[in-house]
C-alpha positions in Angstrom: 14.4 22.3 29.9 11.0 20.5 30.5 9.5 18.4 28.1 7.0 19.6 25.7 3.3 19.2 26.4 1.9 16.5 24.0 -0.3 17.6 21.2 -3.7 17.0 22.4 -2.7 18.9 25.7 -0.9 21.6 23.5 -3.8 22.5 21.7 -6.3 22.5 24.2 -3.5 24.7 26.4 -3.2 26.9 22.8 -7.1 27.0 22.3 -7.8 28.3 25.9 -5.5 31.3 25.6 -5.9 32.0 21.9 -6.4 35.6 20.6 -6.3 35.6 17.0 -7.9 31.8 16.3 -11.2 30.6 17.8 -13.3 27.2 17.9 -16.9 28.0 17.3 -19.0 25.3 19.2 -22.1 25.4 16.7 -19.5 24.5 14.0 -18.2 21.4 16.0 -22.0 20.3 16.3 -22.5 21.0 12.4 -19.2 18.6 10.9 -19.8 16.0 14.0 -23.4 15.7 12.8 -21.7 15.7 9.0 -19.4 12.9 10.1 -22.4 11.0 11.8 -24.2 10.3 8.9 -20.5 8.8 6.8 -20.2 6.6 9.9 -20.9 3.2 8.1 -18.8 4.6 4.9 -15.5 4.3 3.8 -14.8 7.2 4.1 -14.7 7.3 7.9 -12.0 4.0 7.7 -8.6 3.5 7.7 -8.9 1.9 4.3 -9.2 6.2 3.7 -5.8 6.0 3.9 -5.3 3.7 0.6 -7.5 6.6 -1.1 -5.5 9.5 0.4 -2.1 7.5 -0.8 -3.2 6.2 -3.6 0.9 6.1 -5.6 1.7 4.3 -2.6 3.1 0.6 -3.4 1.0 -1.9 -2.9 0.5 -2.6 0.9 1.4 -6.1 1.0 5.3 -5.4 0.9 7.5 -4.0 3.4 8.8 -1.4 0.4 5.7 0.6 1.1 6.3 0.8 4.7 10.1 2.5 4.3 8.1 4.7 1.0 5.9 6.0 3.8 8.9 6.9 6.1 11.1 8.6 2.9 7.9 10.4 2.1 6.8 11.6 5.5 10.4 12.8 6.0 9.9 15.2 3.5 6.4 15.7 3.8 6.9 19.5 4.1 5.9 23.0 2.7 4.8 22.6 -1.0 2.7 25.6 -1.5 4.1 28.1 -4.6 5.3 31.1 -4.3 3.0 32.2 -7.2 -0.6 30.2 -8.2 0.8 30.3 -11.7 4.3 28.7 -10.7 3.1 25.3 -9.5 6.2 22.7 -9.6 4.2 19.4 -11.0 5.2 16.0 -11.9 3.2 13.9 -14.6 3.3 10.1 -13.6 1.5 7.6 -15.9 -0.3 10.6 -17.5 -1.8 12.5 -14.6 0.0 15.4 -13.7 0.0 16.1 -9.6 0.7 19.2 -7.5 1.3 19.9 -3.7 2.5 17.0 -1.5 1.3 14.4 -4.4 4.1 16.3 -6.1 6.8 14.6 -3.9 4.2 10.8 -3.5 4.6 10.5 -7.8 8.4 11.5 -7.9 9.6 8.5 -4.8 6.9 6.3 -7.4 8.3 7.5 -10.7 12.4 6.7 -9.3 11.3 3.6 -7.7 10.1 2.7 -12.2 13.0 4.0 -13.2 15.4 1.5 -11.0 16.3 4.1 -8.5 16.6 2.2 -5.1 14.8 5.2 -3.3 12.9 3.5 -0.7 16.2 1.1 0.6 18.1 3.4 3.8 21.6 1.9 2.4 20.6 4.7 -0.6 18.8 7.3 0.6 20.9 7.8 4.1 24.0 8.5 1.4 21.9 10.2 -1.6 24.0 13.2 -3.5 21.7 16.8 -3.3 22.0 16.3 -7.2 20.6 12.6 -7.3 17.9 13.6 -5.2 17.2 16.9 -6.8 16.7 14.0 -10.6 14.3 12.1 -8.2 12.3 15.6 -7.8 12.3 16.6 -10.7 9.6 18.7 -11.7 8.2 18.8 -15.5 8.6 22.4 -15.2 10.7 25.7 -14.4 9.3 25.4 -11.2 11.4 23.3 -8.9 10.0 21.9 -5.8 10.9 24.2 -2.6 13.8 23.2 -0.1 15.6 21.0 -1.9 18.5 21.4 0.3 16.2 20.9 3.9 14.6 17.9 2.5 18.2 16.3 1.3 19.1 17.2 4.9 16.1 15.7 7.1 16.6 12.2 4.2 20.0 11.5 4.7 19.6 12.2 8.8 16.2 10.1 8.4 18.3 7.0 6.4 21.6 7.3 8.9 19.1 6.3 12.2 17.3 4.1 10.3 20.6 1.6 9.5 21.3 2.4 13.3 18.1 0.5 14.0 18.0 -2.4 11.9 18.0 -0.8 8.4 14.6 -0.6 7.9 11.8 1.5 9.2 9.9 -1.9 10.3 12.7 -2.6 12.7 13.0 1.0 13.6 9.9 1.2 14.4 9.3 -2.5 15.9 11.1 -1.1 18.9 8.1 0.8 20.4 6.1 -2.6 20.2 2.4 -1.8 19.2 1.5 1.8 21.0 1.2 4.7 18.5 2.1 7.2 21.4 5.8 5.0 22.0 5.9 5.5 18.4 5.9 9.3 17.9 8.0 9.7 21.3 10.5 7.2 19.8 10.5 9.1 16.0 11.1 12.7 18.0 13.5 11.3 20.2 15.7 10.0 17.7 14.8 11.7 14.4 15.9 15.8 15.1 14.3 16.9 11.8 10.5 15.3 13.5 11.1 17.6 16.4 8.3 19.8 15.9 7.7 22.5 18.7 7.3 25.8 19.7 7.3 28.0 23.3 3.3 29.8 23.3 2.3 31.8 26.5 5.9 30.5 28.6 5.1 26.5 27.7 6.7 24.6 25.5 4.6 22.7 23.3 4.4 20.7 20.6 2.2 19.4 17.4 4.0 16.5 15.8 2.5 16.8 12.1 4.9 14.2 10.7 6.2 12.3 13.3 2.1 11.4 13.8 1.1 10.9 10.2 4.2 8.8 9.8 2.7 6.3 12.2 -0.6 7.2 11.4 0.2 6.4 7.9 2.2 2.9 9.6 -1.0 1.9 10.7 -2.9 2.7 7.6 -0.1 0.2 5.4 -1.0 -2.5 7.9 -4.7 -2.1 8.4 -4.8 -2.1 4.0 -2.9 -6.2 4.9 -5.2 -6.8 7.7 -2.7 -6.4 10.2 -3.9 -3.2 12.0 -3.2 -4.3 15.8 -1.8 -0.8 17.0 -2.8 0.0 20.1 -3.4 3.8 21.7 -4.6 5.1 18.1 -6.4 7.8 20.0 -3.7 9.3 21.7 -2.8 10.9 18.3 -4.5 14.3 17.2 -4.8 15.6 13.7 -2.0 16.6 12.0 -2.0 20.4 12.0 -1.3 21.7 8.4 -2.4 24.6 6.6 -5.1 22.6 4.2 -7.1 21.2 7.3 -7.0 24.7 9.5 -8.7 26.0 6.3 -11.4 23.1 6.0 -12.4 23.7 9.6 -13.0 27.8 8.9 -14.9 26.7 5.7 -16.9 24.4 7.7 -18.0 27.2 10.6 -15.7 25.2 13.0 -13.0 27.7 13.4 -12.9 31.4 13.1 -10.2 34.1 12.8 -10.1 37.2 13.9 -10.6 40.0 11.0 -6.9 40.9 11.9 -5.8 37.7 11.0 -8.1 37.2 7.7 -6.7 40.7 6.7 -2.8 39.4 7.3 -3.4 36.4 5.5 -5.2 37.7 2.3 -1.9 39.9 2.2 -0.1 37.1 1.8 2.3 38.0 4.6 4.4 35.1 5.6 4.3 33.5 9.5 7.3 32.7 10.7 7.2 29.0 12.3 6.4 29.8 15.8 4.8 32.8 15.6 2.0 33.6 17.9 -0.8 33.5 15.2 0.8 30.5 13.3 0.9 28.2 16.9 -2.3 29.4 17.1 -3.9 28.3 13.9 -2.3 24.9 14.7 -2.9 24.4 18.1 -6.8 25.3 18.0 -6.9 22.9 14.7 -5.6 20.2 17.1 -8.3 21.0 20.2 -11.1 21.6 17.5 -10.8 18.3 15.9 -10.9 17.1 19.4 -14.2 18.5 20.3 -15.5 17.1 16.9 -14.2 13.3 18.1 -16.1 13.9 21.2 -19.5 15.5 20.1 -19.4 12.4 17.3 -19.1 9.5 20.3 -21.6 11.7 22.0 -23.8 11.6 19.0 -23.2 7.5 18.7 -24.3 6.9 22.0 -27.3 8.9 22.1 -28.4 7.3 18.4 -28.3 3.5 20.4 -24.3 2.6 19.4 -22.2 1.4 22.0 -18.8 2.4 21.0 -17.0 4.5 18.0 -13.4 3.8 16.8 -13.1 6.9 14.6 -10.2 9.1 16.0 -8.9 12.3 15.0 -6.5 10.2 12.4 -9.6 9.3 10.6 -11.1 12.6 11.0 -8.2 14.2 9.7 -8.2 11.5 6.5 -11.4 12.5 5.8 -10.7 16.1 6.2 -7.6 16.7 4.0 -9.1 15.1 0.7 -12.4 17.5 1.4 -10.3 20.4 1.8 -8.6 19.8 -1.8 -12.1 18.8 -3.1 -13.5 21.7 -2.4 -10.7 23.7 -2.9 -12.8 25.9 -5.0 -15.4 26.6 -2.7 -12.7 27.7 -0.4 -10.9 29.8 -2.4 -12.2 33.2 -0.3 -10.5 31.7 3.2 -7.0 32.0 2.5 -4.3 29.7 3.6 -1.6 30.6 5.9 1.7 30.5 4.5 5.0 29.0 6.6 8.3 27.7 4.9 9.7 25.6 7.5 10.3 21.7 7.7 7.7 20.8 9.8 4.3 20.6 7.7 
């Protein structure tokens, strides 16, 4: 079978043949020239990362790097069924929802003595013991209990293959972010994120990129930030980001679409619309990278080092800031491991 078509190449492939999802080239220009004046600010940094991530343990310890791997590997599907039935979890008296759900329960076990973050634990973790360390404060429980014990212990077992830790797991693709995510997909099933569109395979890599995106982040927060090949990663296509860019005049679905998604109907992952709100997130956030450079250069810069990582750090917090605001674009909705 031949080998997937990388992200970048998958969304610009998914973007040229797209019928349902559609990059709108004045709403590129509009959030590039947005991003262009939050240039100088920290917003626009890795150190976003520490904001995005902020029940992460402290940077300076190697625990945070293997919390970022547990979390990433089940950095998957927390949207309710219902509004009204949101699981939650309260950790030193804030209460959290959606994938912060999942960041204060690793935090919470980790106070409560559970060794949650070591691979000897987690690779042999009972669906009960895990299902205490997700506990939420209410009747709602948090969805796929069963997939995420799955991808966990799978995640844990390759990591004691390698070293027992996701430092030396990781160590073996020596400092290119692009070795990284082939090495995470190559030996990690559950990161495996693809799909056939139009005959091609392709491929999108949400967590296998964020895990190393959020790699980077741990280090940059200790001043150690020497990956190399940053920009060969893409944004990481959710369904909180896809929304931001419709919001923001940068995307645009058909009516069809809109009318299928404010039924609520479910997408099956893979489905032709689905790949298609992902894939055109991808190529979008692309086209925003380039029209900021562009937008550098021609104000006197020389050079700009913010990627699509950064773009897409930026993104996600605005998205659940202005959640609001957005309310009237509706989310698509896919239960699957991947995002």
């Amino acid at each position: 079978m031949e080998a997937p078509l990388f992200p970048r190449e998958s969304g610009q492939f998914i973007a040229e043949r797209s019928q349902d999802v559609f990059v709108e080239d004045e709403g590129v220009q509009k959030v590039a020239e947005m991003l262009f004046t939050l240039r100088h600010s920290d917003d626009l940094t890795a150190s976003g990362w520490k904001k995005a991530n902020p029940l992460a343990p402290a940077p300076t310890s190697d625990q945070a790097l293997n919390w970022v791997f547990v979390v990433d590997t089940m950095n998957f599907s927390f949207w309710p069924e219902k509004e009204t039935q949101q699981c939650e979890v309260t950790y030193k008296g804030t209460t959290y929802t959606g994938y912060m759900t999942l960041c204060a329960a690793i935090t919470r076990a980790m106070d409560e003595g559970i060794p949650i973050t070591d691979p000897k634990y987690f690779s042999q973790i009972s669906v009960d013991e895990l299902a205490h360390v997700l506990r939420s404060d209410n009747e709602t429980p948090m969805p796929m209990l069963q997939e995420r014990h799955k991808v966990l212990t799978e995640g844990g077992c390759v990591l004691l293959e390698h070293g027992g830790s996701f430092r030396s797991f990781i160590s073996q693709a020596g400092n290119d972010a692009q070795k990284m995510v082939e090495l995470i997909v190559k030996k990690i099933p559950s990161y495996r994120d693809e799909a056939t569109y139009e005959g091609r395979r392709i491929s999108f890599y949400k967590r296998a990129q964020i895990l190393v995106a959020d790699f980077w982040g741990v280090l940059e927060a200790r001043g150690e930030g020497n990956i190399t090949n940053m920009d060969g990663l893409t944004m990481f296509a959710d369904y909180r980001v896809p929304q931001a860019l419709v919001y923001l005049g940068a995307l645009r679905y058909s009516d069809a679409l809109m009318q299928t998604l404010r039924k609520g109907e479910l997408l099956c992952s893979g489905d032709r619309r689905e790949v298609e709100i992902r894939g055109c997130s991808i190529w979008c956030v692309e086209l925003i990278r380039e029209r900021l450079h562009k937008l550098v250069q021609e104000g006197g810069g020389q050079s700009c080092d913010i990627n699509a990582v950064i773009i897409d750090f930026y993104l996600w917090p605005y998205a659940k800031q202005h959640h609001k605001e957005m309310a009237h674009i509706p989310i698509h909705h896919t239960r699957c491991i991947y995002y």
